[in-house]
N, C-alpha and C positions, 0 to 999 in steps of 0.2 A: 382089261381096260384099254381102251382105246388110244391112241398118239394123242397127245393133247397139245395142242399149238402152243408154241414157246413164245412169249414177249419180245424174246432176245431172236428170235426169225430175222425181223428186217435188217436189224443192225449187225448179225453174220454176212449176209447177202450184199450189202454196203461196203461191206469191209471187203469182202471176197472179190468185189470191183473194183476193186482199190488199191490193194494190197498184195502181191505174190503171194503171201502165205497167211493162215490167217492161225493163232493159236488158241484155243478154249483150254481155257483151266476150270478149276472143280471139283468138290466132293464127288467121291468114286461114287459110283450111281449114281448121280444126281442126272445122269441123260445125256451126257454129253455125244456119244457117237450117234445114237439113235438121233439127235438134233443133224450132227453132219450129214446123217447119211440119208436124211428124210430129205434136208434139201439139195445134197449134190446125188442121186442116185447113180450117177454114170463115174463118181470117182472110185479108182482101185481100195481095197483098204487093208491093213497094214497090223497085224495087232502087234505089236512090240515087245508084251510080255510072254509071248512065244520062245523058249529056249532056244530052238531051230534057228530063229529068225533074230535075235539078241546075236546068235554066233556067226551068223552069214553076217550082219553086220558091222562086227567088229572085226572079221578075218579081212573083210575086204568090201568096204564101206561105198567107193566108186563104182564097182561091179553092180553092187546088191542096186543103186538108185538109177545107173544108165539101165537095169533093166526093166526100170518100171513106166510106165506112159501114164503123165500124169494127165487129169488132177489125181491127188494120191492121199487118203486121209492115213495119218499114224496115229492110233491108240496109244496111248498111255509112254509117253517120247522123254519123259523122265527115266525109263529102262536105258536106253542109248542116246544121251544129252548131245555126246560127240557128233552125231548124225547131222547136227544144226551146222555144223561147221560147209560139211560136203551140202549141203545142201541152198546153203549159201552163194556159193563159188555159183552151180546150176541156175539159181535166179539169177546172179549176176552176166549171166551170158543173155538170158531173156529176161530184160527188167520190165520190156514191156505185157511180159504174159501174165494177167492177175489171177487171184485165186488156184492154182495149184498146186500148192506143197499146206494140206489141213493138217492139224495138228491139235491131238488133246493130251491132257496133260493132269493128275492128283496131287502135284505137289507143288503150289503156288511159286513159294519164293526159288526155289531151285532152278525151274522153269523161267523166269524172269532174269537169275543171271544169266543161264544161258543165252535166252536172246536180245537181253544186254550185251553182251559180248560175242554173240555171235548172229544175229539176225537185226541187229539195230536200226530202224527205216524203211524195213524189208517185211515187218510181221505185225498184224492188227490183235493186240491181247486182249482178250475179252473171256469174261468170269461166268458162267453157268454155275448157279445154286441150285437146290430139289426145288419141284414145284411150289409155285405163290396161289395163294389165295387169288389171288386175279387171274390167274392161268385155271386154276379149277375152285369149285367148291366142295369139295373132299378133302382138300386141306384143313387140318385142324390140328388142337392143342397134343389131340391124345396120340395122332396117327403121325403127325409130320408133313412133310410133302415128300419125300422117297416116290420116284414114280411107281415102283415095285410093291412097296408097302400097300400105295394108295389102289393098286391094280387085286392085290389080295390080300384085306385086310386079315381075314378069319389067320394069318400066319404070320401077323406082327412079331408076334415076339420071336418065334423061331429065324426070320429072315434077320432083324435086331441083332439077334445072337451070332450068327452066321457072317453078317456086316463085319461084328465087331474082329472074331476069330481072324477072317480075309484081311481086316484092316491091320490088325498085329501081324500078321503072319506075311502081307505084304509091304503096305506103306513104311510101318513101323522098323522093322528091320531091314530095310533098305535106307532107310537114312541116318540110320545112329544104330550103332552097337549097343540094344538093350538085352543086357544080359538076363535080366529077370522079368518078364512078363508077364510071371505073375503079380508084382508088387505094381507094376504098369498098370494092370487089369483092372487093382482095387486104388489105385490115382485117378482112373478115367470115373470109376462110380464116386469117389470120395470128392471129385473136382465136380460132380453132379447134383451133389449135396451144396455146393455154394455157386450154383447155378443164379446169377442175378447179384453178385454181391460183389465189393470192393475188392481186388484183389490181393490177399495175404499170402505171400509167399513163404510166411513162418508158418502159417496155422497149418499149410495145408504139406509143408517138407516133413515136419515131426509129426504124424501118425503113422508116415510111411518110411521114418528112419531113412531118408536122403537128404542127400545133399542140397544147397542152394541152386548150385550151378548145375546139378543134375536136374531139380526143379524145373530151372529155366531149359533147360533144352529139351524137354517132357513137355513145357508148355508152348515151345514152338515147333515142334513137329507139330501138336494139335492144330496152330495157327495155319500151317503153312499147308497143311492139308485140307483146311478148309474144315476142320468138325470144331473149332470154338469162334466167336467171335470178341474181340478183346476193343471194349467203347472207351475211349479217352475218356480226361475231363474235359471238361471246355474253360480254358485261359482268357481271362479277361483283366482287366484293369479295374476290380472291384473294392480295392482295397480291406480283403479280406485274407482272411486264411485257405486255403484253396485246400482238398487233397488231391493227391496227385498220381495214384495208382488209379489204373484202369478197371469198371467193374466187366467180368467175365462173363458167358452166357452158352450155353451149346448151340450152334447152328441150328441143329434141325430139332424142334419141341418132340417129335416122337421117339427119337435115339435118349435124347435125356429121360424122358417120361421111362423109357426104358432100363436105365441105366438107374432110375430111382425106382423102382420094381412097381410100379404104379401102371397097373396091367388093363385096366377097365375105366368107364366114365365113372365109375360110382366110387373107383379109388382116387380119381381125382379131382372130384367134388369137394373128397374127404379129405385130402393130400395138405400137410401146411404149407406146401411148393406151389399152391398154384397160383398163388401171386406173381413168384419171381415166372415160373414157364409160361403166363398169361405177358409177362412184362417181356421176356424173350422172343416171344413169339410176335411180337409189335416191335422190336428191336431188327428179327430177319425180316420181318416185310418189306421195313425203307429201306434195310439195305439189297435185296432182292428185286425193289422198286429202281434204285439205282442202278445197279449190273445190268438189270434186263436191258436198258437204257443205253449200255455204252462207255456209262458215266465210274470213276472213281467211288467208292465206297466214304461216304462223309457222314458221320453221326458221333455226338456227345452225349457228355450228362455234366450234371451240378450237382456239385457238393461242397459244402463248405466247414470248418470245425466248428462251427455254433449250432450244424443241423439242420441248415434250409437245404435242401436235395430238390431237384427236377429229374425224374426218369429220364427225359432226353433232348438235346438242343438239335433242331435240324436245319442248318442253312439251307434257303433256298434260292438258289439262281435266280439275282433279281428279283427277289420276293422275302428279303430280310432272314431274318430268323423263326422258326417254328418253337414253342416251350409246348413239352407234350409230356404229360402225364397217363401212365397203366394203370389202371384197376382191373382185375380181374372181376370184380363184381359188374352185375347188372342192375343196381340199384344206384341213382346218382344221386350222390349230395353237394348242395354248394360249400362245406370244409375242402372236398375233394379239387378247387380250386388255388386253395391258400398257397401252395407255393410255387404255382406258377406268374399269380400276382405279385407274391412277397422278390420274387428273380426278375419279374419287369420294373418293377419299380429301381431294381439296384443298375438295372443293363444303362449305358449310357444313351442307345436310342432303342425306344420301344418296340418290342417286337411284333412281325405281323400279323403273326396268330398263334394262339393261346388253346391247346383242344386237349380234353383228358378222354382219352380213350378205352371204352369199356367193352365187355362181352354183349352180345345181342341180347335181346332181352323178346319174347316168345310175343308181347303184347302191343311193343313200341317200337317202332325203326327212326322216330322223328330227330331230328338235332334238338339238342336242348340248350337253351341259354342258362348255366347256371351262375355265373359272375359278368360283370361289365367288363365285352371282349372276349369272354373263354364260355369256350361250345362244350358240350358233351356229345361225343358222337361213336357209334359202336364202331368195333376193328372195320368190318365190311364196308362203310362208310370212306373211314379215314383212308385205305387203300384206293379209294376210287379217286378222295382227292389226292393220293400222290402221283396218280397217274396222269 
């Protein structure tokens, strides 16, 4: 497979004008140096997870950076956090040279304290996901967007499996002491089974005999690495009963498709998951639609304890609110409107657009009106308008 031009290109390049340093976070694989390095080719690069190079720089941090001529990309700079510090001090002597200290990064929030604390003013943060359906049309429910998956598919599952392995073996144990990875193994397939659902912290601590607190920091590694994605509610003054747990999702539809052993189209036709992986997979596209952008990560849902639910609330900059409904089918009926009417009528001002989002369908690509106000328009569609 080919490079395939990234969304997020200009607004690297902006920032890199901009900025001294710039930092890319992101699921491991998701592209991130192959992005740097397509567009700086003349900078040095740096992998971090190099033992050698871990040791040079923590024996002697000042040495290891006066020797390098930057622009200088570092791989994976969650290995040696402390590095932000020296590196610091070096922009502050040339504040006015941009773009030279790149920096990628697999573990979101760890990364962010750092340069909170230590690159504050000085670093343009910006989020690389796997490929979007607007970036290729290879993307899909079964495969994911993994640039590597989508480069050779005939070895999904074996590359799936090998992700996973990499991922315990590095992410996972570099940030918490999991002593058992096995009982990890069957949380990551057992949290795969409630892929799309409210999040229960009970239901999902007692099959695997842990704790709560061990729960929560099982579910924030996953966060902070970028392999789940965790959708508020959306708070409003409805004077109703709200709930108020987040529903969960996997990042990437092909890791989970994965992880629910669902190997083939024809197993996932037949799959009772592919409502929620259909609904997920329309969940990472806005947010996918957003990062590529620049922009912070902002998506809802609606649920209330009487049972009126919305898949999802999307503000739009100067353009109100969005009520968006998943079906995984390709067959539209006007019921499949009812509660995104039944949540405009409650909103205090009406929203701007009302659109239930469905799978393509082989015969029709047209918009459908099927309620006063709410369109029916397949995934490929609704991508183009979030663009």
């Amino acid at each position: 497979m080919r490079y395939v031009p990234r969304k997020l290109e200009k607004v690297v390049v902006e920032a890199a004008g901009s900025f001294a340093s710039v930092v890319l976070t992101g699921p491991r694989r998701a592209g991130k140096t192959t992005l740097l390095r397509r567009l700086f080719p003349k900078a040095g690069y740096i992998l971090l997870e190099d033992p050698d190079i871990q040791a040079r720089v923590r024996s002697d941090p000042r040495t290891f950076l006066e020797q390098l001529k930057p622009p200088v990309i570092f791989d994976e700079i969650q290995n040696t956090p402390e590095l932000l510090n020296y590196v610091r001090t070096l922009i502050d002597r040339k504040p006015s040279r941009k773009g030279q200290w790149l920096f990628t990064g697999s573990q979101e929030a760890a990364l962010m304290q750092g340069i909170t604390e230590s690159m504050a003013g000085r670093a343009a943060v910006l989020q690389l996901m796997p490929l979007s359906m607007a970036e290729t049309s290879k993307v899909s429910l079964l495969y994911g967007g993994f640039p590597e998956v989508l480069a050779r598919p005939k070895i999904r599952g074996l590359w799936f499996s090998s992700y996973l392995q990499t991922y315990l073996e590095r992410d996972v144990r570099s940030i918490t002491n999991v002593r058992d990875l096995v009982t990890f193994r069957r949380f990551l397939a057992l949290l795969a089974s409630r892929h799309g659902q409210v999040l229960n912290k009970s239901d999902l601590a007692a099959p695997l005999g842990i704790s709560h607190p061990t729960l929560s920091e099982w579910l924030r590694i996953l966060e902070m690495t970028g392999q789940i994605i965790l959708v508020p509610p959306y708070f409003e003054n409805f004077g109703k009963r709200l709930i108020k747990s987040p529903k969960i999702y996997w990042s990437d539809s092909g890791l989970a498709c994965h992880l629910l052993g669902i190997h083939s189209a024809a197993e996932l036709e037949r799959s009772p998951f592919l409502g929620a992986l259909f609904e997920g997979l329309v969940a990472s596209e806005i947010l996918k639609a957003q990062t590529n952008r620049g922009l912070r990560k902002e998506l809802y849902y609606f649920r209330d304890q009487q049972g009126l639910e919305v898949d999802f609330i999307l503000p739009r900059a100067n353009a109100g609110l969005w009520l968006i409904e998943a079906k995984a089918g390709r067959t539209v009926r006007t019921a499949m409107a009812s509660s995104v009417l039944a949540l405009s009528r409650a909103l205090p001002k009406p929203p701007d657009k009302m659109v239930v989002v469905h799978r393509r369908s082989g015969t029709s690509h047209s918009t459908t009106a099927i309620a006063p106000r709410v369109e029916a328009i397949d995934l490929e569609q609704f991508i183009e308008k979030l663009d």
